[in-house]
Backbone bond lengths (Angstrom), bond angles and torsions (degrees), N, CA, C in turn:
res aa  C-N    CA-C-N  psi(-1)  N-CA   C-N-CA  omega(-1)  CA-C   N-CA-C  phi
1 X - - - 1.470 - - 1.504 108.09 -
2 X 1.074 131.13 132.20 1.419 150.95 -168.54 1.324 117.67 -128.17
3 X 1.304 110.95 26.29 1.948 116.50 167.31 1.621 105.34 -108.50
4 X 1.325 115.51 153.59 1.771 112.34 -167.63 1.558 85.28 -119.69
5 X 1.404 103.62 176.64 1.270 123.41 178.08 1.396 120.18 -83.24
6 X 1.167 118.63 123.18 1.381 121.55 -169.81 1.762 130.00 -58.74
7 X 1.287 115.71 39.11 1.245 111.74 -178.42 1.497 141.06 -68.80
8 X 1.509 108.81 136.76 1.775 99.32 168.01 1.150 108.00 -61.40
9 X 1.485 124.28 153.37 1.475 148.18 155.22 1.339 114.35 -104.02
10 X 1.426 96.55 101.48 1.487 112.45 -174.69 1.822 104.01 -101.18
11 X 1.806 120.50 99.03 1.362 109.29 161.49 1.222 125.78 -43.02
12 X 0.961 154.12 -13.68 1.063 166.88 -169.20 1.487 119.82 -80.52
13 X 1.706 101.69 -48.28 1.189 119.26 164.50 1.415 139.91 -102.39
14 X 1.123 103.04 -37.79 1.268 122.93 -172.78 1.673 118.78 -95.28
15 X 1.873 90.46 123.98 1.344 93.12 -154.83 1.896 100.03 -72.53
16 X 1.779 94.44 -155.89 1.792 90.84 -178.87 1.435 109.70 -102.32
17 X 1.661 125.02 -5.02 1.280 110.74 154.90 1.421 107.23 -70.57
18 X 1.468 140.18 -40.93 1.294 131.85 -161.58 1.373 98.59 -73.68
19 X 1.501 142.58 -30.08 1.502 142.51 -173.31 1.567 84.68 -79.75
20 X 1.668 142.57 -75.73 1.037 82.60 -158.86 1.557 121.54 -112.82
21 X 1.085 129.09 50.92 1.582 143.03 132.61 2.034 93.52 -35.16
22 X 1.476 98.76 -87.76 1.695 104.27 -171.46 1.233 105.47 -38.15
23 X 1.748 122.59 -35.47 1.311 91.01 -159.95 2.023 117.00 -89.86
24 X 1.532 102.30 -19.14 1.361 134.72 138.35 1.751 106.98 -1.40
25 X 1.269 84.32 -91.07 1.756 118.23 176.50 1.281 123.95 -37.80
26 X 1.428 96.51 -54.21 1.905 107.64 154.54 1.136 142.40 -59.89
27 X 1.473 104.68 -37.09 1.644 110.70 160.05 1.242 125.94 -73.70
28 X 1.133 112.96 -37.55 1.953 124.68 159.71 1.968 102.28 -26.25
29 X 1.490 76.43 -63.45 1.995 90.64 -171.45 1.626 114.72 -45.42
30 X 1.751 88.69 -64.62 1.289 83.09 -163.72 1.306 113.46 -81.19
31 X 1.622 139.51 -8.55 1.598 126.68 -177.30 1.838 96.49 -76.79
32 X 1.584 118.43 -7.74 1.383 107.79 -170.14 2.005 92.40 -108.83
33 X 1.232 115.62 27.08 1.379 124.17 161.41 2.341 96.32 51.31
34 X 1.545 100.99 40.33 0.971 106.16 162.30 1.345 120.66 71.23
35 X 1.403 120.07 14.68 1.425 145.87 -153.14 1.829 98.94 -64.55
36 X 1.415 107.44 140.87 1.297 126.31 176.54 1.510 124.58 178.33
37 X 1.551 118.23 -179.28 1.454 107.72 -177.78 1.557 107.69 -91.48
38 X 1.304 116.89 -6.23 1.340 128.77 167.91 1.223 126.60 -163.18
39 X 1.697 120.83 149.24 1.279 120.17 -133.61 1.801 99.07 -71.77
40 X 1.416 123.63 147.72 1.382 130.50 -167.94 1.299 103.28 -68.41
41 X 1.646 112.60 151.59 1.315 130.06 179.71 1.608 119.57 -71.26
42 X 1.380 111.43 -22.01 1.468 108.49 167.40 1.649 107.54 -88.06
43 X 1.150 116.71 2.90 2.068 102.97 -179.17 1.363 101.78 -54.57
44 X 1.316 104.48 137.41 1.525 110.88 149.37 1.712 119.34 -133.44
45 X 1.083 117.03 176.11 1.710 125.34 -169.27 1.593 89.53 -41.72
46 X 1.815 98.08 113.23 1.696 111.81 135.19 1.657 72.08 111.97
47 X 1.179 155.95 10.30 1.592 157.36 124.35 1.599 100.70 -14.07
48 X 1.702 105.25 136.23 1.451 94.45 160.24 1.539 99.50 -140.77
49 X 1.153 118.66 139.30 1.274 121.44 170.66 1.627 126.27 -154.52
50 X 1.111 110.74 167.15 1.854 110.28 -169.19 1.333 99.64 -108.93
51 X 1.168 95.69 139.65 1.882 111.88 162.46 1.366 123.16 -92.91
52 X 1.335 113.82 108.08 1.455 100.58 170.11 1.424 136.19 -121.87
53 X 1.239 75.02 43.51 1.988 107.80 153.26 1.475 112.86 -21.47
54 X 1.236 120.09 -57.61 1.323 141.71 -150.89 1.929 113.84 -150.33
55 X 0.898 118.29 176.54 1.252 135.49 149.96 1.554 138.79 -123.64
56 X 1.589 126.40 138.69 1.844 94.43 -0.14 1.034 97.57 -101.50
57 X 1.532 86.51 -175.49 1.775 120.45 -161.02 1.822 110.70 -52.11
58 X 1.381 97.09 141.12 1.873 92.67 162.90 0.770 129.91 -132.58
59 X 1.468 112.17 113.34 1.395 132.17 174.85 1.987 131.69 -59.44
60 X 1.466 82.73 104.67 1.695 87.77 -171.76 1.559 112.46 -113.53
61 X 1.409 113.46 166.73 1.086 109.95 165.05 1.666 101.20 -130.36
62 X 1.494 116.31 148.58 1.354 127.57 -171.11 1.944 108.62 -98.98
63 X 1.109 96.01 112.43 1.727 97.44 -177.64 1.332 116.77 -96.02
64 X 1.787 107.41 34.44 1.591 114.27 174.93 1.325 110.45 71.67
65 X 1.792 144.89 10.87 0.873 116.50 133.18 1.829 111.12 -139.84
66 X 1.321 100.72 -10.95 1.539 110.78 153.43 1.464 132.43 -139.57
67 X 1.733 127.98 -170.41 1.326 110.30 -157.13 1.751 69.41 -108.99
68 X 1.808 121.11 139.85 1.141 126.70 135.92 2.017 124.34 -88.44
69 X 1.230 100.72 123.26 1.595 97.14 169.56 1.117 130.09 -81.81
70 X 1.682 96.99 116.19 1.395 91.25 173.68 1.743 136.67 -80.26
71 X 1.140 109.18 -12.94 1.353 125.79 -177.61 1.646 105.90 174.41
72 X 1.865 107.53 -172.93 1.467 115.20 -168.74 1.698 95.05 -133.79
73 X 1.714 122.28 158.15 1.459 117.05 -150.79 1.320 73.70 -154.14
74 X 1.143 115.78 97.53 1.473 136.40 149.59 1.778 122.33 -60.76
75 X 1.406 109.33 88.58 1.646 110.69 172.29 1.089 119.35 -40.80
76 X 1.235 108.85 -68.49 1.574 118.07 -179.47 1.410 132.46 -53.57
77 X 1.292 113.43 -39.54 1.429 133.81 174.09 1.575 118.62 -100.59
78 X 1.232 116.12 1.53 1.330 141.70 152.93 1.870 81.17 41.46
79 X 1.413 103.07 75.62 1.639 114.89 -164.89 1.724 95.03 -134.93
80 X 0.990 140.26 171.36 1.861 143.12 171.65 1.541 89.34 -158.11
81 X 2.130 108.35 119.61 1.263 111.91 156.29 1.193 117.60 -138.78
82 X 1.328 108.96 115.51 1.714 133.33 -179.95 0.965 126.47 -45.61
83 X 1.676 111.17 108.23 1.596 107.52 -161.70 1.608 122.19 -91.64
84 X 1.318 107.99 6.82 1.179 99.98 166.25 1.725 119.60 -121.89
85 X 1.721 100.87 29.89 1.679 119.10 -177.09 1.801 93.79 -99.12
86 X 1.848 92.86 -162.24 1.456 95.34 175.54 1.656 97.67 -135.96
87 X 1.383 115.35 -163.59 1.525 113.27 -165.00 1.749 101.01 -74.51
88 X 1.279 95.37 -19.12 2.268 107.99 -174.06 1.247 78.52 -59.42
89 X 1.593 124.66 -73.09 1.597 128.51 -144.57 2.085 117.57 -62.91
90 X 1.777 76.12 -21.25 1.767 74.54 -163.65 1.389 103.70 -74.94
91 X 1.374 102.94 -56.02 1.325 109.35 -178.76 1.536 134.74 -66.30
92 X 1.800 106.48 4.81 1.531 118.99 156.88 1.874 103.00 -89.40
93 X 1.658 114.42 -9.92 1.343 90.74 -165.72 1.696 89.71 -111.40
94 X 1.136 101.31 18.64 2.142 105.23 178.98 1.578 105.38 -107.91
95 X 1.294 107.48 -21.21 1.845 118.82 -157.26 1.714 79.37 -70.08
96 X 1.798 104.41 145.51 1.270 114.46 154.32 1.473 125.82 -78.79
97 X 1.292 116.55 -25.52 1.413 122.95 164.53 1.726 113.39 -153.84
98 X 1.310 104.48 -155.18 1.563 83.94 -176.15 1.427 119.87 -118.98
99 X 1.406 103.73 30.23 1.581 122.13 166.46 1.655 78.47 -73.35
100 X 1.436 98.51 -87.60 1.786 107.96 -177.91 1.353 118.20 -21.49
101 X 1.712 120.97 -46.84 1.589 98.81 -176.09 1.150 121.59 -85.53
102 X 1.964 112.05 -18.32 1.678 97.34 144.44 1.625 161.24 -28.85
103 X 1.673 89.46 -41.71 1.508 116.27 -178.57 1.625 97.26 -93.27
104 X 1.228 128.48 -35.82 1.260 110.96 170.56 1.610 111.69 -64.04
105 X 1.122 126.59 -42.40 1.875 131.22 -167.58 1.747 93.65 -69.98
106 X 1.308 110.32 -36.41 1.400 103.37 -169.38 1.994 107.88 100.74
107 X 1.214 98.30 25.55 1.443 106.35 -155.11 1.791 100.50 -93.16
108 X 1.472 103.07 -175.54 1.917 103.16 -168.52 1.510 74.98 -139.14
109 X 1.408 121.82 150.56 1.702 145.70 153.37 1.364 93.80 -73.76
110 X 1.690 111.78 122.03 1.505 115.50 160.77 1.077 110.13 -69.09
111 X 1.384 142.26 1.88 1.352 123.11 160.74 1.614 127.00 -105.54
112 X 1.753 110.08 26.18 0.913 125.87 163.71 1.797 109.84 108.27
113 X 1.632 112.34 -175.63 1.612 98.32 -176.99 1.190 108.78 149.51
114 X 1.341 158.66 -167.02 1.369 171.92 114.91 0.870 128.89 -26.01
115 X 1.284 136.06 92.68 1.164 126.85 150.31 1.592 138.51 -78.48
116 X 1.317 145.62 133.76 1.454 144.84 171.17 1.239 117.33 -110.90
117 X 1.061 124.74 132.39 1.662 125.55 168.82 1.880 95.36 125.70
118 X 1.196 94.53 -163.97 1.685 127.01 167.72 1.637 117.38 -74.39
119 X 1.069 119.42 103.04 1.632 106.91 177.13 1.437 99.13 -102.30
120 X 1.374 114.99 145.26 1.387 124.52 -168.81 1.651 107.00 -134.03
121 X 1.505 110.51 135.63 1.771 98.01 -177.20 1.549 99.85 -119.75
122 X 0.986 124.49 107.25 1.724 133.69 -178.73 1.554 98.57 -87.48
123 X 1.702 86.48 162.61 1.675 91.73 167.24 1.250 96.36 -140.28
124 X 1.566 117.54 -166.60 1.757 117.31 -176.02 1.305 83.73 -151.62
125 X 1.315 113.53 127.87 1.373 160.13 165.39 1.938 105.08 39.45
126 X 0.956 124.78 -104.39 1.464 112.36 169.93 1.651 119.89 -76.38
127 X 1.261 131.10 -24.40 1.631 143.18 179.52 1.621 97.47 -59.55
128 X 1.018 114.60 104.30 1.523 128.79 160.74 0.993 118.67 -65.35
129 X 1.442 126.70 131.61 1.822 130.19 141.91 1.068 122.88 -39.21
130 X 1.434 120.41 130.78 1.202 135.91 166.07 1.255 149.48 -100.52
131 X 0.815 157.12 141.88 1.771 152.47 158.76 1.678 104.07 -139.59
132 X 1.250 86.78 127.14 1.549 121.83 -168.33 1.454 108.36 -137.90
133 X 1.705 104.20 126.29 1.477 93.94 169.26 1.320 89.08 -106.41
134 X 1.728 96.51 175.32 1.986 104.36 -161.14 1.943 92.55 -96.11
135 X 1.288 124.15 -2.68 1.532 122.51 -170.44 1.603 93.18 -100.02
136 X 1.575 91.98 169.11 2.071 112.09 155.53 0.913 105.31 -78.94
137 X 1.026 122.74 -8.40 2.121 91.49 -176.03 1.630 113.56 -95.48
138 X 1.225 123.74 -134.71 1.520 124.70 -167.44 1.189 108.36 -92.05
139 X 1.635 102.04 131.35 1.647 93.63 173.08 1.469 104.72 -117.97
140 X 1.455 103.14 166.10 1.690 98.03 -156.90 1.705 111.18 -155.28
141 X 1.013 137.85 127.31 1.635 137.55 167.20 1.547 97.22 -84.41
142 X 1.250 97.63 150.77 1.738 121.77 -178.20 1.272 103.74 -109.04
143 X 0.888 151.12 136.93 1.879 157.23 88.90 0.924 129.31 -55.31
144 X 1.669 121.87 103.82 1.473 106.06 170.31 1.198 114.09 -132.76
145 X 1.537 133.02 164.95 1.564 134.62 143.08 1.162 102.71 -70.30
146 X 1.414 83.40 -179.39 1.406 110.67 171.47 1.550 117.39 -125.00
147 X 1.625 109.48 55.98 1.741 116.31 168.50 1.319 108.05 -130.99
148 X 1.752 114.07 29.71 1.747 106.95 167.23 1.605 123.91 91.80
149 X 0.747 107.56 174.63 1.469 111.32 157.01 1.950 112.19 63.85
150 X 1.324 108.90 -137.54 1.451 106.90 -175.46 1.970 94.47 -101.72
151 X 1.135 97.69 31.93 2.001 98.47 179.65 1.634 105.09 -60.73
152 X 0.951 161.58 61.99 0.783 146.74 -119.61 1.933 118.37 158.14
153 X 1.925 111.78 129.44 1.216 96.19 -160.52 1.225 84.91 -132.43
154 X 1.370 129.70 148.39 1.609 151.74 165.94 1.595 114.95 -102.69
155 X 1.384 119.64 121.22 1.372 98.59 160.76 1.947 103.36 -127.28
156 X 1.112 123.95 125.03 1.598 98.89 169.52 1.658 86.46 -160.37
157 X 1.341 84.02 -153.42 2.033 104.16 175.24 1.097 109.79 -111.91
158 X 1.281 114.43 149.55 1.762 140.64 154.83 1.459 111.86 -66.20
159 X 1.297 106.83 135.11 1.505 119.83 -178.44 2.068 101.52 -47.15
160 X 1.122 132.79 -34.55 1.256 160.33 178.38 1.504 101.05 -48.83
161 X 1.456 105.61 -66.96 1.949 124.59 173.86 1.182 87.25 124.72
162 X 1.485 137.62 18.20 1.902 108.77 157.79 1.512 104.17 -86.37
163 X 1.044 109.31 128.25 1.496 129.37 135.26 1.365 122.83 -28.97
164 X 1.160 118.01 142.59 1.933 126.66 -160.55 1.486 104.01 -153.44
165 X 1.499 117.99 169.93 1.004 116.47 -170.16 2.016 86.01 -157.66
166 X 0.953 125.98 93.45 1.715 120.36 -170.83 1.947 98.70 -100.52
167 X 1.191 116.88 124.13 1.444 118.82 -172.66 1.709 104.10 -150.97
168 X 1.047 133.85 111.99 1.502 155.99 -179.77 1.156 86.14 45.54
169 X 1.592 117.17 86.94 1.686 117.39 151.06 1.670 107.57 72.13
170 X 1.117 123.43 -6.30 1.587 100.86 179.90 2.144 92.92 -145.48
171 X 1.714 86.58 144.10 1.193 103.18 -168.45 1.441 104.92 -91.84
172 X 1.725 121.83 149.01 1.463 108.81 173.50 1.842 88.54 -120.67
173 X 1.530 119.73 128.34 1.798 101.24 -179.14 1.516 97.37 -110.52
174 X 1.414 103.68 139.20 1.492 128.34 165.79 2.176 107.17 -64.91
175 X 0.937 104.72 75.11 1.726 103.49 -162.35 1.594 98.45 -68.81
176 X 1.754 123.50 162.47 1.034 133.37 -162.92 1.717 103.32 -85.06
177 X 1.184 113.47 -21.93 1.325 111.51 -173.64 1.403 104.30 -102.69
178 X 1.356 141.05 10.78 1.221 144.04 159.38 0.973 119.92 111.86
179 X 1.702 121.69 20.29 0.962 113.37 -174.61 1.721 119.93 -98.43
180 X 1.434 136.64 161.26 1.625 126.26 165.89 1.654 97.97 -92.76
181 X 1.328 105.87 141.77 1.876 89.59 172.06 1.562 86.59 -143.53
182 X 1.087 109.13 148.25 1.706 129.37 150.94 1.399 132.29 -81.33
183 X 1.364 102.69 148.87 1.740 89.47 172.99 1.539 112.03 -78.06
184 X 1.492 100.18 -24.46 1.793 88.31 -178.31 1.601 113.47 -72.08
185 X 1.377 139.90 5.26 1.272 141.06 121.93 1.728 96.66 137.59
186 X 1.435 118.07 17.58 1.245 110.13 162.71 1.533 108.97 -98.42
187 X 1.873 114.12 175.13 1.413 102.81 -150.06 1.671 75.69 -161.55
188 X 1.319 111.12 131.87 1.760 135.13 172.56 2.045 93.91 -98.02
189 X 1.266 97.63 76.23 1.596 88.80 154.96 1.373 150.24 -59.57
190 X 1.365 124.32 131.79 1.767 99.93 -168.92 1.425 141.10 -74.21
191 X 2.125 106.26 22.85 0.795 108.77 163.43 1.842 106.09 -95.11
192 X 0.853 122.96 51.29 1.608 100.76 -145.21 1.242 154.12 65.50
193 X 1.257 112.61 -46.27 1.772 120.41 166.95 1.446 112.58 -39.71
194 X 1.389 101.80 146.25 1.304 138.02 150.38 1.062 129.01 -83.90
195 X 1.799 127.13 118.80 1.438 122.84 161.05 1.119 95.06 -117.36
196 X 1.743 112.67 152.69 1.205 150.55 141.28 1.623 135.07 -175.98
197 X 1.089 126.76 -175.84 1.021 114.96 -141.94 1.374 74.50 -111.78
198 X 1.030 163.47 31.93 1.521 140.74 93.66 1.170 124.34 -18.91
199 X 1.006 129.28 -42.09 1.703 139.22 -171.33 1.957 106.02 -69.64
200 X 1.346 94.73 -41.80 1.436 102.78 -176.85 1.797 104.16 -35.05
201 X 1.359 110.25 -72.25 1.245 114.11 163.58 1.838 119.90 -10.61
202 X 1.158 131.71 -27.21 1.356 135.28 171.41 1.303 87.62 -124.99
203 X 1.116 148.15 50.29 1.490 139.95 135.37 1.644 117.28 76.64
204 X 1.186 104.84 33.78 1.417 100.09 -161.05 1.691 94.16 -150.47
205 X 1.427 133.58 143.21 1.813 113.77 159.37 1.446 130.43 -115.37
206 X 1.366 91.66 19.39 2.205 108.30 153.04 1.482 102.64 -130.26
207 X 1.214 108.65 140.23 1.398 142.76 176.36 1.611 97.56 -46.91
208 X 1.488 133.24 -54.05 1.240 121.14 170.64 1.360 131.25 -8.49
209 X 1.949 84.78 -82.70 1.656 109.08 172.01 1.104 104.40 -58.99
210 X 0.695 115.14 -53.39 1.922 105.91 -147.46 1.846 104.38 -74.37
211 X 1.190 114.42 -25.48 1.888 107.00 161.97 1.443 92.52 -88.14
212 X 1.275 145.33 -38.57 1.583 105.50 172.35 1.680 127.91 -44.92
213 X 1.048 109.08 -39.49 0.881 146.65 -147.32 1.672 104.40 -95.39
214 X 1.080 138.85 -6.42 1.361 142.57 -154.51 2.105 89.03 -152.87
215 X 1.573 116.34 -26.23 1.253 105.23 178.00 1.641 98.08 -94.42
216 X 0.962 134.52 -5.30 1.703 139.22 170.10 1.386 100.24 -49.20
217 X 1.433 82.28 -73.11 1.753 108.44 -150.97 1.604 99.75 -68.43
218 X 1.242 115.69 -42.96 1.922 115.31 168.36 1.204 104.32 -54.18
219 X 1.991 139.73 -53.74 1.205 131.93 -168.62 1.892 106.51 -72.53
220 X 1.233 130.36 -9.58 1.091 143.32 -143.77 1.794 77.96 -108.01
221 X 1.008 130.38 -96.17 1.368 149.76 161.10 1.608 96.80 3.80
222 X 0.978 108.53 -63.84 1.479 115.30 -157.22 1.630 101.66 -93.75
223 X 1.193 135.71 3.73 1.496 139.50 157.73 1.194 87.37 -91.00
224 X 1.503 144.69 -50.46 1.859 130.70 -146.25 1.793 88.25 -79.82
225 X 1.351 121.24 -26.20 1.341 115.34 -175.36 1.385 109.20 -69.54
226 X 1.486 137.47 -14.19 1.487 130.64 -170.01 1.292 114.49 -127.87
227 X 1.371 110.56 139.35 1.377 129.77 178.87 1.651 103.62 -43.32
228 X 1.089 99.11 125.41 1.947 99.50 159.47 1.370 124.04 -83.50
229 X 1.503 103.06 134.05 1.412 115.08 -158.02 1.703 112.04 -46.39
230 X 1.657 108.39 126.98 1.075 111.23 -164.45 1.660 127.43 103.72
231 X 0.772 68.66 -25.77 1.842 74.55 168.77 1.480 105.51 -57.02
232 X 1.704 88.68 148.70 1.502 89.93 151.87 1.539 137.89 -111.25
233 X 1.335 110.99 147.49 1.598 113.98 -169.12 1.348 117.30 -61.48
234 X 1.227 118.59 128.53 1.959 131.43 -178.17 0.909 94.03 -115.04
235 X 1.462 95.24 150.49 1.463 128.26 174.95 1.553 128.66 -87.51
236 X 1.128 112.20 131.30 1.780 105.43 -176.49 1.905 111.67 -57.99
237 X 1.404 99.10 -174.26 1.508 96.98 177.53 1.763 92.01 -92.21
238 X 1.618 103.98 165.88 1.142 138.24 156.38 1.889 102.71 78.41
239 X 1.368 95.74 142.96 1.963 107.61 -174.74 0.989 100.18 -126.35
240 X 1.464 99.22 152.26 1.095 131.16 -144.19 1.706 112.77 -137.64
241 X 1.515 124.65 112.37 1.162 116.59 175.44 1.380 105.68 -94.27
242 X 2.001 98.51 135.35 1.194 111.84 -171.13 1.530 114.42 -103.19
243 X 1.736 107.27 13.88 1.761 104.71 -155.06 1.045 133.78 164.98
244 X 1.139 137.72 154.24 1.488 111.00 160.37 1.671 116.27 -131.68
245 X 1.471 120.85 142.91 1.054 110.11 172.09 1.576 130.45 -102.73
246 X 1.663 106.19 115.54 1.562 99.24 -177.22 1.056 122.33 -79.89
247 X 1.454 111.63 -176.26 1.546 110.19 177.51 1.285 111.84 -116.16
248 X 1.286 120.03 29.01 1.875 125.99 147.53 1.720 99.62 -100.44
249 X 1.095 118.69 4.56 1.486 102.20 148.15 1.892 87.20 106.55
250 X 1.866 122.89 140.33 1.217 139.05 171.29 1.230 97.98 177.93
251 X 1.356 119.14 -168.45 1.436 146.10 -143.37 1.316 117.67 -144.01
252 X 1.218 154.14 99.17 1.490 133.28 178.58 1.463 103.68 -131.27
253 X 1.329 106.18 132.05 1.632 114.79 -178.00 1.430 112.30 -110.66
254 X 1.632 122.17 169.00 0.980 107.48 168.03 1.441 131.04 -104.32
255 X 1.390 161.19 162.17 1.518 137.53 -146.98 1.114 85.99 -105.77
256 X 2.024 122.44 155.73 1.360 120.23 162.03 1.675 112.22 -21.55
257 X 1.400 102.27 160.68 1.342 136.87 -175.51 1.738 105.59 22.96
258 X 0.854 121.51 50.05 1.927 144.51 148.37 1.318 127.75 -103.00
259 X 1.309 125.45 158.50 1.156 122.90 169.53 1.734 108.82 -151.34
260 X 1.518 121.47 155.76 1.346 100.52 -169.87 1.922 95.40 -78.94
261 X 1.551 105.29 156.60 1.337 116.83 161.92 1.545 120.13 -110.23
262 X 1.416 111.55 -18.92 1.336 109.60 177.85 1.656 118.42 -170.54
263 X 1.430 111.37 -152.83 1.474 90.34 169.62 1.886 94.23 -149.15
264 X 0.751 120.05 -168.03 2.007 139.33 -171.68 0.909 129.89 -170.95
265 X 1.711 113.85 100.08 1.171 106.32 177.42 1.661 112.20 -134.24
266 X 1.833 114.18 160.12 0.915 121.35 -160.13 2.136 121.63 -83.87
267 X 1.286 104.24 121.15 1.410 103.44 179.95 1.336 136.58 -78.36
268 X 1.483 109.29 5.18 1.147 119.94 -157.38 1.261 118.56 -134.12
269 X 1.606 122.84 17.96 1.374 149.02 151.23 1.173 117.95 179.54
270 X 1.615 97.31 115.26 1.304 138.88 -172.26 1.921 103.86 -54.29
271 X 1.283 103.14 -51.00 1.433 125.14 -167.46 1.435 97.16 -44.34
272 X 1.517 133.79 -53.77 1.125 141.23 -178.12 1.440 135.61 -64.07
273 X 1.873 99.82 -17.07 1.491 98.73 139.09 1.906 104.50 74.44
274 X 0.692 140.38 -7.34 1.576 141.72 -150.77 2.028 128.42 -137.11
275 X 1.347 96.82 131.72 1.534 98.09 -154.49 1.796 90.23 -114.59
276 X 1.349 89.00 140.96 1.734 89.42 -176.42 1.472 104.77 -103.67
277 X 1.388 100.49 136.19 1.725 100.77 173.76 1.404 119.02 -98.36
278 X 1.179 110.77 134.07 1.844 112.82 -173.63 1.611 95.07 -123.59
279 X 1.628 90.79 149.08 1.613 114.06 -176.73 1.604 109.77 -152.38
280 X 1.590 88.79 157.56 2.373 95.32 175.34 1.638 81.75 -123.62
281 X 1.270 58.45 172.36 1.827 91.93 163.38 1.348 115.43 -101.03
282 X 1.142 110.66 138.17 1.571 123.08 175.64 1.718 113.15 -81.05
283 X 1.270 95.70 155.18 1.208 105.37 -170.03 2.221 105.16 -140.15
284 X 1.222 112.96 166.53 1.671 89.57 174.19 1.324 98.17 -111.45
285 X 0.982 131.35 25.63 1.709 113.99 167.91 1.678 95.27 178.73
């Protein structure tokens, strides 16, 4: 305890060891801001002193008829927190500078800086999150690693208002009229269609045309290949004997897609008895 006894100093009486004993006593007090387990019997209005009742210490001042606190004085942690502030105030009046009272508030440097951890962007109930750049031209979020190269993901808008999506070197844009397009030069239109230069290959550079356009010419192809109804069936070039028929009796047929054309027989011995059968092949036109 570091409060002295409240005595008059009577010249009269009081010798100069007893003056300065008191005055001793007083300086004890007051360089220890009047320190005790309860507030001293000489305080009067506008007194300040700490209790150290407990830990940590609390620093009050007495306004002549009670103690107001002004804050708490941590020994150990050689810390000061203001008891009539809030956690904003304390921790701007604890920060060693204002890198520190940033990281205590939880705060960002508007002129940019480090971040660590999870950043999270909430909204409350219909009020949307935002990101806005303050120019016309493109605004854009970054993603990156850290292994070089095109590692790296973009999503924002075109000065224009399409929407983009930029990810290892090639762009995919969200277009205003509905379209998806690639940089490698195919394009999801918002009627459906397909372009690319795949299609070229059937003569066309959206998928539309170019299967219209490829089922024509296949259904087209394949009508010029068939007889029109009614026609009559022709025969290919070159005949063909399929046989002969004797006259002790056999069988001769003709093989798929043949038909007989005629018959042959020999004039110049009877003995042999025998008629040759000849046939083509059919054809439809």
């Amino acid at each position: 305890m570091t409060q002295y006894n409240n005595v008059t100093i009577d010249p009269t009486v009081t010798n100069g060891s007893q003056l300065a004993a008191n005055i001793n006593s007083f300086r004890t007090a007051s360089l220890s801001m009047h320190s005790g387990v309860e507030r001293p019997a000489y305080a009067t209005g506008g007194t300040m002193w700490i209790s150290t009742a407990s830990k940590p210490w609390k620093l009050f001042v007495f306004d002549g008829a009670a103690d107001v606190a002004i804050g708490e004085v941590d020994p150990d942690g050689h810390g000061f927190l203001s008891a009539g502030g809030t956690a904003f105030t304390n921790d701007l009046m604890t920060a060693g500078d204002a890198a520190d009272a940033r990281n205590k508030l939880g705060a960002y440097a508007r002129n940019g800086g480090t971040l660590t951890g999870f950043v999270r962007v909430m909204f409350d109930g219909a009020t949307l999150a935002s990101f806005q750049a303050s120019g016309e031209s493109d605004a854009r979020i970054e993603f990156r690693s850290n292994n070089g190269g095109n590692s790296y993901v973009e999503v924002g808008q075109r000065s224009n208002g399409d929407g983009f999506i930029w990810s290892r070197g090639m762009e995919y844009a969200f277009r205003s009229n509905g379209d998806l397009a690639s940089g490698s030069g195919w394009t999801l239109h918002a009627d459906g269609n397909v372009s690319g230069s795949v299609w070229n290959n059937w003569g066309r550079s959206d998928a539309y045309s170019a299967i219209h356009d490829r089922i024509e010419s296949r259904a087209s192809a394949y009508a010029n290949s068939r007889a029109a109804a009614g026609a009559r069936v022709q025969h290919d070039s070159g005949t063909y004997e399929i046989g002969t028929v004797q006259t002790t009796g056999n069988t001769v047929d003709c093989p798929d897609g043949m038909f007989i054309t005629g018959l042959r027989c020999q004039n110049y011995d009877w003995a042999v008895r025998e008629i040759y059968v000849r046939a083509k092949y059919a054809r439809n036109q």
